[in-house]
N, C-alpha and C positions, 0 to 999 in steps of 0.2 A: 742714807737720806730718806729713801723710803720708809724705812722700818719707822725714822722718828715720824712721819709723817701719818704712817699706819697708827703708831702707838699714842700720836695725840688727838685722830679721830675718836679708835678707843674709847680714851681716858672721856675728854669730852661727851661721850655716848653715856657711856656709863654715867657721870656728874647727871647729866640730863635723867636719865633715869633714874637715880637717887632721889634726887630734888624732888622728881614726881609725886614719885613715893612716899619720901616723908612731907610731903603737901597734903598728899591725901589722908596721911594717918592726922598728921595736926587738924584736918578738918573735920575727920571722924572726933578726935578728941572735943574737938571744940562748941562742935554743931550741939549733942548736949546739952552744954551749960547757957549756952545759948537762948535753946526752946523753953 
């Protein structure tokens, strides 16, 4: 029970982290064609 409990903060964490991530690069990309 814990372990699942551990491994869906985790996963969750990470997802979070991802997101970030490719938020920031989509913004880099975009801010460009933008200006």
């Amino acid at each position: 029970m814990a372990i699942a409990v551990a491994h869906k903060y985790v996963m969750r964490h990470a997802d979070a982290e991802i997101r970030e991530k490719s938020k920031v690069k989509m913004e880099s990309l975009f801010t460009p064609a933008q200006t």
